[in-house]
C-alpha positions in Angstrom: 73.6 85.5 186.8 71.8 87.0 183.9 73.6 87.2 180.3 72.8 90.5 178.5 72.0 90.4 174.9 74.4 91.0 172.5 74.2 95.0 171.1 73.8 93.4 167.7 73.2 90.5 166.5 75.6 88.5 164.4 73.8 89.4 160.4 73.7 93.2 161.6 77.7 92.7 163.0 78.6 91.4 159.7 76.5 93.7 157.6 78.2 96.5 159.4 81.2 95.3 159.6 81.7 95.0 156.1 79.9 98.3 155.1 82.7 99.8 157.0 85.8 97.7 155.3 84.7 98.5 151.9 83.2 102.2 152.2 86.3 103.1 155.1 86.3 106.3 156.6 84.7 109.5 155.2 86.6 111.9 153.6 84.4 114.2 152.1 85.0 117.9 153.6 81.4 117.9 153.9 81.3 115.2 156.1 84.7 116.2 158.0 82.4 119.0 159.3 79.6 116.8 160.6 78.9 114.1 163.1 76.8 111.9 162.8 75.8 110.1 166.2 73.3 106.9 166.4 70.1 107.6 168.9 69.0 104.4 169.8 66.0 104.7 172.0 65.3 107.7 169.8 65.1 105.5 166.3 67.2 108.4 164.8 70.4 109.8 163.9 71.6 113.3 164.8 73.8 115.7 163.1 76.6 117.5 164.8 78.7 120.7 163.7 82.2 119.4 164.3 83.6 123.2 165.1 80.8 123.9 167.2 79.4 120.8 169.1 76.0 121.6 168.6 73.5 119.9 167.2 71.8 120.8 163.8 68.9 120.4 162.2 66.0 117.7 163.1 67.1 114.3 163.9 67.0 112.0 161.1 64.5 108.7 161.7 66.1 105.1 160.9 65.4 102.0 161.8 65.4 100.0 165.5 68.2 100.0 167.4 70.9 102.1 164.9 74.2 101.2 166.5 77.0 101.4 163.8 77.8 104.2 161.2 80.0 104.3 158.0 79.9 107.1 155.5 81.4 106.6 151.6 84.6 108.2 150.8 82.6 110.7 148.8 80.3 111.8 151.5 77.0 111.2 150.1 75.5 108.3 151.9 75.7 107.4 155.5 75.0 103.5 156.1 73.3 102.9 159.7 72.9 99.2 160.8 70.2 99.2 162.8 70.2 96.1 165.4 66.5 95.8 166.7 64.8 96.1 162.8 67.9 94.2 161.4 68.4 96.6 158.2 70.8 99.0 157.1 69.3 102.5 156.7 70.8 104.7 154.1 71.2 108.4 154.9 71.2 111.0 151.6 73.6 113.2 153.0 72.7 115.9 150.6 69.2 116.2 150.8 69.9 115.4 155.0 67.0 112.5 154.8 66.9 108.9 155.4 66.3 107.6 151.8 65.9 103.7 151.9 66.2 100.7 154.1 68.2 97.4 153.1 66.5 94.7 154.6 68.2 91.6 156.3 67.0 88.5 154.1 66.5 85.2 157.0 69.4 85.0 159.4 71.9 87.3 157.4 72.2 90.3 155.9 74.4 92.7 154.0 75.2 96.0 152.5 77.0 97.4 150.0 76.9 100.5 147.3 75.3 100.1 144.0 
């Protein structure tokens, strides 16, 4: 019987799971009217009009392997853990652009606003 590998490790779990405790679900309006929906194989995040379903814009490039999302309550970052590169991108939602990387230090990692 062959085990599958976990979809993320334990540092990225943590990292993500944390990033979503503390920055808890979006409430911006701005962000109400977007999705935004990890691409895995396609290293990339893509926006989605909430009203109608379609995509919009360019998909935005992350790291490996983005599996978990958490925006802040203001709407102006997007945190993406991404399991293969084991970093957190961190997605300018005003300028629509992947701005920085938070990079996982060893066997852990973690995330957290300024």
């Amino acid at each position: 019987m062959k085990l599958e590998q976990p979809i993320l490790g334990r540092p990225a779990l943590l990292a993500a799971c944390l990033a979503a405790a503390l920055l808890g679900p979006p409430t911006s309006r701005a962000l109400a009217d977007t999705a935004y929906v990890a691409n895995d194989l396609g290293k990339s995040v893509s926006m989605i009009d909430t009203e109608t379903n379609k995509t919009v814009g360019k998909a935005i490039k992350v790291g490996k392997g983005p599996r978990v999302l958490a925006g802040t309550p203001d709407g102006k970052r997007v945190y993406v853990a991404n399991r293969a590169s084991n970093n957190v991108s961190v997605i300018n939602t005003k300028g629509i652009a992947s701005t920085r990387f938070i990079r996982g230090r060893g066997t852990s990692s973690s995330a957290g606003t300024p």
